[in-house]
VEXMAR-198284 format. One record per residue: x, y, z of N, C-alpha, C in turn; residue in one letter. Coordinates in Angstrom, 1 decimal, decimal comma. Atoms other than C-alpha are relative to their C-alpha. Example, Ala and Ser with C-alpha at 12.3 -4.5 7.8 and 13.67 -1.06 7.14 Angstrom:
<nodes>
0,9/-1,2/0,0/12,3/-4,5/7,8/0,9/1,2/0,0/A
-0,9/-1,1/0,0/13,7/-1,1/7,1/-0,8/1,1/0,8/S
</nodes>
This chain:
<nodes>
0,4/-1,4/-0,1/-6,8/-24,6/-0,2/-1,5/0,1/0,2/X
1,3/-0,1/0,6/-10,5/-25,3/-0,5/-0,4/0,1/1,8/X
-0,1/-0,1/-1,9/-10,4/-25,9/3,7/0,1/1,2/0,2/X
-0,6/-1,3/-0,8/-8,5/-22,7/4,1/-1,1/0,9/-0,6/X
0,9/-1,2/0,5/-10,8/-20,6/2,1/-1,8/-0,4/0,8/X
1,0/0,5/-1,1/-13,7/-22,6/4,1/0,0/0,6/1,3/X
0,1/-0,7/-1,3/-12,5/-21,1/7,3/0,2/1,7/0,0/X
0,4/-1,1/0,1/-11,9/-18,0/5,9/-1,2/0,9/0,0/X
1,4/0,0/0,3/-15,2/-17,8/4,9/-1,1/0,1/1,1/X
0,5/0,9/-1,9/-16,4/-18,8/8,5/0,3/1,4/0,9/X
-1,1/-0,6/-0,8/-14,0/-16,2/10,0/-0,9/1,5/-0,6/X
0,7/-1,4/0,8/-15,5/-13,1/7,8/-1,9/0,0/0,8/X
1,3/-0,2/-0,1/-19,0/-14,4/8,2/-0,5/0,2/2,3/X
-0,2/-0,4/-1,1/-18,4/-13,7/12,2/0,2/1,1/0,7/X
-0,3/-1,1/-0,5/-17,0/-10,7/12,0/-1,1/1,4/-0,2/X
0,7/-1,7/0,2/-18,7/-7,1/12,1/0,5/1,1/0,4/X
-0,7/-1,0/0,2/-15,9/-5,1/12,0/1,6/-0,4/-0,4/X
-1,3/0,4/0,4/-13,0/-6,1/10,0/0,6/1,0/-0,9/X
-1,0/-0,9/0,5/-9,8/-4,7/8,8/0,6/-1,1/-1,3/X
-1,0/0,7/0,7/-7,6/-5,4/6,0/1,1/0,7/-0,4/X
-1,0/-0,8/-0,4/-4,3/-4,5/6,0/0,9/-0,4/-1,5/X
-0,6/0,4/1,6/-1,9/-5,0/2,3/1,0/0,5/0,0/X
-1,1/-0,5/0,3/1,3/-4,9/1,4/0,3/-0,5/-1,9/X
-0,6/0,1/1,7/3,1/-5,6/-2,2/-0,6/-1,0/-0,5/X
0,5/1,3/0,6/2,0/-9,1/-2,8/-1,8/0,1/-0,6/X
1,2/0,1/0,8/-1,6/-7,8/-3,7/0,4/0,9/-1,2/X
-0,5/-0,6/1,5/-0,2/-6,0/-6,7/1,0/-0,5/-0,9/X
-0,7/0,6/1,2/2,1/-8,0/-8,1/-0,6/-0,9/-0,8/X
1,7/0,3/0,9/-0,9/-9,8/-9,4/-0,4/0,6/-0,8/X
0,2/-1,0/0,9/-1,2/-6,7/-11,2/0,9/0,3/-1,1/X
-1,4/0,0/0,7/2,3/-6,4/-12,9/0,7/0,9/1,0/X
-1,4/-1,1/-0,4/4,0/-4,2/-10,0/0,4/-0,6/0,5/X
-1,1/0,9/-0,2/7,1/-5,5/-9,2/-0,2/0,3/1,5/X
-0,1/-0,2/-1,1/7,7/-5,6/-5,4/1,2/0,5/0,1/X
-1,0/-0,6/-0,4/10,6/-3,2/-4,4/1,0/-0,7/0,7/X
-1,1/0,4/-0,9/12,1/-5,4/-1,8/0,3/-0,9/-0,3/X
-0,2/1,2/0,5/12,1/-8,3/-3,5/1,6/-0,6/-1,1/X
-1,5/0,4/1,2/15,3/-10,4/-5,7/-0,1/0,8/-1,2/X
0,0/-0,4/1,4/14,0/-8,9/-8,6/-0,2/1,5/-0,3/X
0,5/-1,4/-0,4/12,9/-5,6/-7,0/0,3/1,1/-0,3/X
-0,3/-0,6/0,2/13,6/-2,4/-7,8/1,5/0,0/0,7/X
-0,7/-0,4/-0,1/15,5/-2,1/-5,2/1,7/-0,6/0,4/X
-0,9/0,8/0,4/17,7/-4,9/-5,9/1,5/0,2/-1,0/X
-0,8/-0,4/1,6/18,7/-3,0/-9,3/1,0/1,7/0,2/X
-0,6/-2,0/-0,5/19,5/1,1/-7,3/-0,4/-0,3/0,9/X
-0,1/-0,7/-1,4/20,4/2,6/-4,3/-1,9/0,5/0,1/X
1,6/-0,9/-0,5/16,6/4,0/-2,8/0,9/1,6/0,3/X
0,6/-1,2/0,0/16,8/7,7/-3,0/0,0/0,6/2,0/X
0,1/-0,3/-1,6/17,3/8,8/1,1/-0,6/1,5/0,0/X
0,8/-1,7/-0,3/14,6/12,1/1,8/0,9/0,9/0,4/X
-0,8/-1,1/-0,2/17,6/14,1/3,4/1,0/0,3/-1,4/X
-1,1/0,1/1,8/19,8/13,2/0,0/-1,0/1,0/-1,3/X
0,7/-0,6/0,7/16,6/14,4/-1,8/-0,3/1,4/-0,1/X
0,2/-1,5/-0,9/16,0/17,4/0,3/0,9/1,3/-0,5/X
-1,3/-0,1/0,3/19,5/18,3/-0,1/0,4/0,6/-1,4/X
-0,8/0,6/1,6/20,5/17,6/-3,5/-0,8/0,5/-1,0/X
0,2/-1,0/1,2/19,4/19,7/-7,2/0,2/-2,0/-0,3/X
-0,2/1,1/0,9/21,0/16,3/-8,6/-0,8/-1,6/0,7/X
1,0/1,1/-0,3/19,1/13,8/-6,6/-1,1/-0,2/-0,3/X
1,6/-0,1/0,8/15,9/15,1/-7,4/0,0/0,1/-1,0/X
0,4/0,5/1,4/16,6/15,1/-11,0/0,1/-1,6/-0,4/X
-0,3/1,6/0,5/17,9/11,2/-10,7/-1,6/-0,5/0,9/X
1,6/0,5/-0,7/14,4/10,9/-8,3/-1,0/-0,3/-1,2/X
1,4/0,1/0,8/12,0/11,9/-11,2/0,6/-0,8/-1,6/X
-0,7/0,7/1,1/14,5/10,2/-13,9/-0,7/-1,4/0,0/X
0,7/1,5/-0,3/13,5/6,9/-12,2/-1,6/0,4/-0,1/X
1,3/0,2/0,0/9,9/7,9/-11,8/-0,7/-0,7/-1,1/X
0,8/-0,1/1,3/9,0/8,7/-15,3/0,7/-1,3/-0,8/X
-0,4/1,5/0,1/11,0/5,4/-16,3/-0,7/-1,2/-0,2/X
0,8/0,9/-0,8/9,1/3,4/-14,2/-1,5/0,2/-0,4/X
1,3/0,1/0,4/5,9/5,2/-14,9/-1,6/-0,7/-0,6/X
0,9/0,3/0,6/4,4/3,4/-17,3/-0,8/-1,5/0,5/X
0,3/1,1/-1,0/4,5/0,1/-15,1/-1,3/0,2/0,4/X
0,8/-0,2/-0,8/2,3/1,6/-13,0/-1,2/0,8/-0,5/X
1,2/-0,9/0,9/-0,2/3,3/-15,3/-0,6/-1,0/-0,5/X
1,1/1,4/0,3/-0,8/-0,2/-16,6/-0,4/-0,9/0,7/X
0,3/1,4/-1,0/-1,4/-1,9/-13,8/-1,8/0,5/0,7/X
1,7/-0,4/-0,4/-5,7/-2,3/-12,9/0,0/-1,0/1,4/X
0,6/1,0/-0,9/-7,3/-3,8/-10,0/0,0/-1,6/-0,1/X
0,3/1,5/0,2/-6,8/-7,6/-9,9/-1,5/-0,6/1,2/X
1,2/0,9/-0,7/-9,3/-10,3/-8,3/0,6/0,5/1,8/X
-0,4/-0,5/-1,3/-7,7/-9,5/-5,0/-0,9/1,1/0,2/X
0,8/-1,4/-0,4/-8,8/-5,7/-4,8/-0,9/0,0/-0,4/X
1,1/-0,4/-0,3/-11,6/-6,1/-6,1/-1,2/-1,2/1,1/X
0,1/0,7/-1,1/-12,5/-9,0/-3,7/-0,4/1,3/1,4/X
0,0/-1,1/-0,8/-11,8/-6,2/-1,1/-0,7/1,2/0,0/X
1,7/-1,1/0,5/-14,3/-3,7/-2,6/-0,8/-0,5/0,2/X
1,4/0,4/0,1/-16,8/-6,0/-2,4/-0,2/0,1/1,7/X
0,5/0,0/-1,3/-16,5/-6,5/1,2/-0,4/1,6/0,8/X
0,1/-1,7/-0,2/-16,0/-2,6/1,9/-1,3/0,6/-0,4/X
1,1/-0,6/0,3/-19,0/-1,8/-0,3/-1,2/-1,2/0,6/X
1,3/0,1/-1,4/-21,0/-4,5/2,1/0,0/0,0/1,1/X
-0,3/-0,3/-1,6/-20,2/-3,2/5,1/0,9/-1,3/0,9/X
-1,0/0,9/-0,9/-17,8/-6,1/6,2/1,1/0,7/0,2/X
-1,3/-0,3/-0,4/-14,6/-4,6/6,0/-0,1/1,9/0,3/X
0,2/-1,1/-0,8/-14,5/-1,0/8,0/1,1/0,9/-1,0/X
-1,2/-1,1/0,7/-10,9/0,2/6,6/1,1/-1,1/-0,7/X
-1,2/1,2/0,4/-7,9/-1,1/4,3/1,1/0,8/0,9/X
-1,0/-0,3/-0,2/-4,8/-0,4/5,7/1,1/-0,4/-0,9/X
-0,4/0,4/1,1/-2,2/-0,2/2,8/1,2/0,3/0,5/X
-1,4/-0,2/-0,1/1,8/-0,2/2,7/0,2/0,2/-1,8/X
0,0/-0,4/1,3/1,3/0,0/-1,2/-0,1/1,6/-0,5/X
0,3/-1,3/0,6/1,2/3,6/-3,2/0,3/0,0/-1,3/X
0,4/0,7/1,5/-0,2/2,2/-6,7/-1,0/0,7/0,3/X
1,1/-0,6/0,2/-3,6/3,8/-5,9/-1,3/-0,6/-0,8/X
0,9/0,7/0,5/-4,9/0,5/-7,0/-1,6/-0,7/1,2/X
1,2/0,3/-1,0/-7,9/0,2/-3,7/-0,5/1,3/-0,4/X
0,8/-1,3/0,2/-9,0/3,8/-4,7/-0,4/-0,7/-1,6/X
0,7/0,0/1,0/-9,4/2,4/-8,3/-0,9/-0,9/-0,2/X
0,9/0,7/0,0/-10,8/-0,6/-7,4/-1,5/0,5/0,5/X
0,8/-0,8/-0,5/-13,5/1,8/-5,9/-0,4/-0,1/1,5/X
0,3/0,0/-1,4/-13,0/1,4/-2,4/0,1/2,1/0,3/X
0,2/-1,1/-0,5/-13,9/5,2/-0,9/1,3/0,6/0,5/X
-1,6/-0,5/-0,4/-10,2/7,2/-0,3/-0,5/-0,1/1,8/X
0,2/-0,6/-2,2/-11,8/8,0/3,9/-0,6/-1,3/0,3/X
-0,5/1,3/-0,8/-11,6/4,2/3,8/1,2/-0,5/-0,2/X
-1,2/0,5/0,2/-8,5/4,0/2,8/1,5/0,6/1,3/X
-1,1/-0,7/-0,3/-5,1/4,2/4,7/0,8/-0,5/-0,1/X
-1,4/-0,1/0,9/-1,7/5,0/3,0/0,8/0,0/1,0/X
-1,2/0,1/-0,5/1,1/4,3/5,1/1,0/0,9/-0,3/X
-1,5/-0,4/0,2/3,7/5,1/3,1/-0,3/0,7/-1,4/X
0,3/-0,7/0,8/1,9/7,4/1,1/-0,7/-0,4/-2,2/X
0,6/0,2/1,5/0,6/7,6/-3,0/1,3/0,4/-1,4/X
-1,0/-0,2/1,6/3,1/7,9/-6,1/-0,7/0,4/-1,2/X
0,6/-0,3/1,5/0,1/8,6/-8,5/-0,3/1,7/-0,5/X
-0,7/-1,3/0,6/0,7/12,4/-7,9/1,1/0,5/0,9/X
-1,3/-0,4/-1,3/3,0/14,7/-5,9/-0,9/1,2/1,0/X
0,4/-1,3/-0,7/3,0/17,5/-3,7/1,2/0,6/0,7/X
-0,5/-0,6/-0,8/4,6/20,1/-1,9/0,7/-0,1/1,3/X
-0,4/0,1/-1,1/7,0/19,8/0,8/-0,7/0,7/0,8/X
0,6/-1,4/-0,8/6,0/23,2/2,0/-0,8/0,2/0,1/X
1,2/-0,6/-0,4/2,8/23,9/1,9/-1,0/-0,9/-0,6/X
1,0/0,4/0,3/1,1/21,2/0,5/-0,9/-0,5/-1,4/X
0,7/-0,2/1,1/-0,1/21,9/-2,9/0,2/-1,2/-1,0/X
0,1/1,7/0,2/-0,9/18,6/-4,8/0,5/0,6/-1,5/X
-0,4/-0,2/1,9/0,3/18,3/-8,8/-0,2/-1,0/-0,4/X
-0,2/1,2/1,2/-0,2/15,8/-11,4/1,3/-0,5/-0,2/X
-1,2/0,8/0,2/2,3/13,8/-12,5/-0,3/0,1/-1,4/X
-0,3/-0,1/1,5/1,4/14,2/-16,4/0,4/1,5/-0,2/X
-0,6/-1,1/0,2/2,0/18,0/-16,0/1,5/0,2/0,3/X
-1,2/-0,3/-0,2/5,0/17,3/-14,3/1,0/-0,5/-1,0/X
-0,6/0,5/0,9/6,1/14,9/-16,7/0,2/0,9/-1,5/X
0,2/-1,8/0,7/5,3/18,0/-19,3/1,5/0,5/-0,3/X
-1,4/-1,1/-0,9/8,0/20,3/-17,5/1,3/-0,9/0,0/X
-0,9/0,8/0,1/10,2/17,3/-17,1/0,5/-0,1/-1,5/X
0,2/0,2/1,9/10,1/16,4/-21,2/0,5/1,8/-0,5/X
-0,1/-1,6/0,5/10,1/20,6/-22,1/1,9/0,8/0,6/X
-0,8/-0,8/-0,9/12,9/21,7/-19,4/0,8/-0,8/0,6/X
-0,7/1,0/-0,9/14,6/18,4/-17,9/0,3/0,7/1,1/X
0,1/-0,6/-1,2/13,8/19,7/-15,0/-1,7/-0,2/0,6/X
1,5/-0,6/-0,6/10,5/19,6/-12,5/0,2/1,1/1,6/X
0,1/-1,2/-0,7/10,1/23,1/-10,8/-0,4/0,0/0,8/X
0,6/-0,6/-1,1/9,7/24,3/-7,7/-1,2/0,3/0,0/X
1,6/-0,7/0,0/6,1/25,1/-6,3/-0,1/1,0/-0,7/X
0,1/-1,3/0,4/4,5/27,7/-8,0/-0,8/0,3/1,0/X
1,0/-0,5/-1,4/2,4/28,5/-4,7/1,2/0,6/0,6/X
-0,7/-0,4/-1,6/5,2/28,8/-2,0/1,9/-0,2/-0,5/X
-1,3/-0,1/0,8/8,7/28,0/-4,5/0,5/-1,2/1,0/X
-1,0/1,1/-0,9/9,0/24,8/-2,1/0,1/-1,3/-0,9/X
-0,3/1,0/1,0/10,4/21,2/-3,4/-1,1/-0,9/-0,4/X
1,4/0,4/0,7/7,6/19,3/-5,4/1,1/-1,6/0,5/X
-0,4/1,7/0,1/8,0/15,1/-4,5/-1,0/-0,6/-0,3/X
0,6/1,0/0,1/6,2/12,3/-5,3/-0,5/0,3/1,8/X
0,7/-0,1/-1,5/3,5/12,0/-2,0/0,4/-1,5/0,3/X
-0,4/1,4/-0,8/5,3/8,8/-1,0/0,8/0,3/1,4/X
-1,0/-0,6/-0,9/7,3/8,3/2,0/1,3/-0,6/-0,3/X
-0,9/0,8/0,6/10,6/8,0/1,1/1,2/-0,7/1,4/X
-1,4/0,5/-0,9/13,7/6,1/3,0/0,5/1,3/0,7/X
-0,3/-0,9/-0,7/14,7/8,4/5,8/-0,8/1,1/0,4/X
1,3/-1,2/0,0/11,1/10,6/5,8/-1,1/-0,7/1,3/X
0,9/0,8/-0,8/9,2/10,4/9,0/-1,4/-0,3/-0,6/X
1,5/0,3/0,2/5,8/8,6/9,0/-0,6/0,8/-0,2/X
1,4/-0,8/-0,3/2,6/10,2/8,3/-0,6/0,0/1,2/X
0,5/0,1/-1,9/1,3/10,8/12,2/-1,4/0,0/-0,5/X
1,2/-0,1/-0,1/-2,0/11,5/10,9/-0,4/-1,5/-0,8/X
0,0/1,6/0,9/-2,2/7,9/8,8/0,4/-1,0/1,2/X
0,0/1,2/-1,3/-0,6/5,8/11,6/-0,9/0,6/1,2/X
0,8/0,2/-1,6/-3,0/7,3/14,3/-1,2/-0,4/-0,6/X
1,3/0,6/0,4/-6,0/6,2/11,7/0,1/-1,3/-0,2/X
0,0/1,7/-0,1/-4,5/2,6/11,1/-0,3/-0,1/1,4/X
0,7/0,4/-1,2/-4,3/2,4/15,0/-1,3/-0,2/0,3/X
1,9/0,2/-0,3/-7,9/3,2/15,5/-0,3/-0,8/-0,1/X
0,5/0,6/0,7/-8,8/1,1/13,1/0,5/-1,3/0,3/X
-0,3/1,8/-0,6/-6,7/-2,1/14,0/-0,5/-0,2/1,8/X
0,5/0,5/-1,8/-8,0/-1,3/18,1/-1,8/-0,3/-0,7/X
1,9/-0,4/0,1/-12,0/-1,2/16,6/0,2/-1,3/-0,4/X
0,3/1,3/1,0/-11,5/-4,8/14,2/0,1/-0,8/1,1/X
-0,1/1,4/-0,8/-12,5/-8,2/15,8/0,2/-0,8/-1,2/X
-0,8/1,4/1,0/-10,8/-9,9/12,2/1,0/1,3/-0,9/X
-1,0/-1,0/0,0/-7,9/-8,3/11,3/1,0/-0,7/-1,4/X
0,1/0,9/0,8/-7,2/-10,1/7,7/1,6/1,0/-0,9/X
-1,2/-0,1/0,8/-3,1/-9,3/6,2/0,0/-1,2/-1,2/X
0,1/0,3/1,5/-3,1/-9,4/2,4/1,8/-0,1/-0,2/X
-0,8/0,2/1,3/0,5/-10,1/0,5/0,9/1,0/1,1/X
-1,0/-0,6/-1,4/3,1/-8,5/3,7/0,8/-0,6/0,5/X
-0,7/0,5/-0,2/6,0/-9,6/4,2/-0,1/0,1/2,0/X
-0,3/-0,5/-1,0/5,6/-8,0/7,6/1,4/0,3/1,1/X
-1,8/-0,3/-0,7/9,0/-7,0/8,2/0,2/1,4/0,0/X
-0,6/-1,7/0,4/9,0/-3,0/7,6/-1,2/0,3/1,2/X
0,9/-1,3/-1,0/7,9/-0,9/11,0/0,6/0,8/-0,3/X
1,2/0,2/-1,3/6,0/0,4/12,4/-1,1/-0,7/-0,6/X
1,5/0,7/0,4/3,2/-0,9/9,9/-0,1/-1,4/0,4/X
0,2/1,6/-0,5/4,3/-4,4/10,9/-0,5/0,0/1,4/X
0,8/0,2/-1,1/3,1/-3,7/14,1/-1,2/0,3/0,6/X
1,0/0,1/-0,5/-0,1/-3,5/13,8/-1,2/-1,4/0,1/X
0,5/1,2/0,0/-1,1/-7,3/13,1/0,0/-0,5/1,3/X
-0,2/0,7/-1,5/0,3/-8,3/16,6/-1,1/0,9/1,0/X
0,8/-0,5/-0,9/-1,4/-5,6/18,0/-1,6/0,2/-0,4/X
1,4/0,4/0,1/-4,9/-6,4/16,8/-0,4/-1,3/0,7/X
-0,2/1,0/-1,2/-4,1/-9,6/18,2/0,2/0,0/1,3/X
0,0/-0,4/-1,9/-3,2/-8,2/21,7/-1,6/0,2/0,2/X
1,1/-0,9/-0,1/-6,6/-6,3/21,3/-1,7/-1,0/-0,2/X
0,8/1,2/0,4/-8,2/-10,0/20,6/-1,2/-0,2/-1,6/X
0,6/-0,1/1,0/-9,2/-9,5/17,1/0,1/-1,6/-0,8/X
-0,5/1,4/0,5/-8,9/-12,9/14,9/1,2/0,5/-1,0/X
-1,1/-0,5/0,8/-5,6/-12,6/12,8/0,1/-1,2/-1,2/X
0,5/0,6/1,5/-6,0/-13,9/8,9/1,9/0,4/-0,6/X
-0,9/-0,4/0,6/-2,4/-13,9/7,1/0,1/-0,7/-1,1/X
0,0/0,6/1,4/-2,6/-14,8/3,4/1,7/0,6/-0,7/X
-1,1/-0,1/0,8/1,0/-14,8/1,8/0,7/-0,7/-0,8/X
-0,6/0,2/0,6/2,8/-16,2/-0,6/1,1/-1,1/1,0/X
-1,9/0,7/-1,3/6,4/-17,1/2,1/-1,0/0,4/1,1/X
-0,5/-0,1/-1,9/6,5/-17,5/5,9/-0,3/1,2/-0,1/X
-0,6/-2,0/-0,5/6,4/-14,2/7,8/0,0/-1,1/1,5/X
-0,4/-0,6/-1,6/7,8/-13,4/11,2/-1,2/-0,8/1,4/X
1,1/0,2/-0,6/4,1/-13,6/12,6/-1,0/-1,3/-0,5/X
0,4/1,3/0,6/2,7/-16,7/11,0/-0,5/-0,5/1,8/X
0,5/1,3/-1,6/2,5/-18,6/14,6/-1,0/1,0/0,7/X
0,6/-0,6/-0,7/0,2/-15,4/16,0/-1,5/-0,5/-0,6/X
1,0/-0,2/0,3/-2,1/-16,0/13,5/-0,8/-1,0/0,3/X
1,1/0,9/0,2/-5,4/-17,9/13,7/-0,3/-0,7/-1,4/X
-0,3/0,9/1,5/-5,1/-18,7/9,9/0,7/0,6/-0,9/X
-1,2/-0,5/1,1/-2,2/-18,6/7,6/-0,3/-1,1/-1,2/X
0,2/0,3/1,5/-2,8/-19,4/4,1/0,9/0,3/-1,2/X
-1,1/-0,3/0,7/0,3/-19,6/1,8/-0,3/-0,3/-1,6/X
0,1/0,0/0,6/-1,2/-18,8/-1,1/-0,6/1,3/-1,5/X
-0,1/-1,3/0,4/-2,2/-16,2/-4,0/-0,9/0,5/0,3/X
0,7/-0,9/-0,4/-4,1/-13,5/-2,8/-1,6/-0,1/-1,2/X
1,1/-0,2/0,6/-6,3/-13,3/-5,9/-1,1/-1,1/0,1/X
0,3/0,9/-0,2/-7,1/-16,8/-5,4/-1,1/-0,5/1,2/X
0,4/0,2/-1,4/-7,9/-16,9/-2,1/-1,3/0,9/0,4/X
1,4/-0,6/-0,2/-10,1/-13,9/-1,8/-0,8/-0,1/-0,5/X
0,9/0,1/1,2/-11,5/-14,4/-4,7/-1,1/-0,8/0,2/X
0,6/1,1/-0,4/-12,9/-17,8/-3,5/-0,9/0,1/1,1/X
0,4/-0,6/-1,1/-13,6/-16,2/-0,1/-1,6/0,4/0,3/X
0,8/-1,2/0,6/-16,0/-13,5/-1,8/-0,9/-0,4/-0,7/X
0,8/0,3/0,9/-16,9/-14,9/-4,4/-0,2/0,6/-1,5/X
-0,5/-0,7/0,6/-15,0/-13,0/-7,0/0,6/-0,4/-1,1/X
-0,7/0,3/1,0/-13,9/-13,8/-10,4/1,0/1,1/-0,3/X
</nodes>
């Protein structure tokens, strides 16, 4: 590994405008489980479908059942060597934008700036409004939930309150994928953290940084799909790797 993080190293110190792009595997370094995975959530339940949610009084109470469940997972989980690896580069001007498939809200805590960040598939650390918008906590909601087994309609506009994720059957964010694009056509090193890259459209933006002649960096754990596009694949732990990279304990 001492090679691979040698050319990584090489590969960064080249670039002056890089991206990095993340999916699950930089947080399970943290303790969150990976959803798609054998062991994954959603190994154990059905996912939740946004028209079933939409729809359904009783879906959305078995929605926030699992939330507040799950909650505490994700309340203890901090920044590992990985993200903050990735802060360091972001706060010295190497890395431009993350691009995230995660919604842990662990690159905002490792102190990367939110208007460099972009959520794919949205945040789970609060909610908001179908309708109109209006953002909520999740300990108030948890509140209401504990008081009333129930979480209530907006009190702005009386529309359905969700988690700000995207769920199974919910179109993309249009304004989030037209800022990943930018941002993977502007990078000449285009560096995939912990992505299985199997879930489009976000999987399609490693190949197409590569059309766009960027250098393509894929650090994972397993194989992917795109392994043979990249210029360096490194099958190994993220925290490890960047850590080494960076220079990151």
């Amino acid at each position: 590994m001492t090679d691979d993080i040698a050319a990584l190293r090489r590969l960064l110190a080249a670039s002056r405008r890089a991206v990095v792009f993340t999916g699950a595997g930089i947080s399970t370094e943290s303790g969150i489980p990976d959803f798609r995975s054998p062991t994954g959530m959603w190994a154990k339940v059905k996912p939740i479908m946004f028209q079933d949610y939409v729809a359904s009084a009783e879906w959305r109470a078995e929605a926030w059942k699992r939330k507040f469940e799950h909650e505490h997972t994700m309340r203890a989980a901090e920044p590992n060597r990985g993200h903050r690896a990735v802060a360091r580069l972001v706060r010295e001007g190497k890395v431009d934008a993350v691009i995230t498939q995660n919604i842990d809200g662990l690159h905002q805590a490792s102190g990367i700036p939110e208007r460099q960040i972009v959520e794919l598939h949205g945040n789970a650390t609060y909610a908001h409004c179908l309708d109109c918008g209006e953002r909520y906590e999740i300990d108030a909601l948890r509140l209401a939930w504990e008081r009333d087994g129930v979480v209530h309609d907006c009190l702005k506009c009386d529309g359905i309150i969700k988690t700000a994720t995207v769920s199974f059957g919910q179109a993309m964010p249009e304004a989030a994928m037209l800022r990943a694009r930018e941002a993977t056509l502007a990078a000449d090193l285009f560096i995939v953290l912990g992505s299985s890259l199997v879930v489009y459209p976000a999987a399609g933006f490693p190949p197409l940084a590569k059309r766009n002649r960027a250098r393509l960096v894929i650090v994972n754990h397993e194989p992917t799909d795109q392994d043979e596009l990249a210029d360096l694949v490194i099958h190994h732990g993220i925290g490890d790797v960047m850590g080494g990279a960076v220079g990151v304990n």
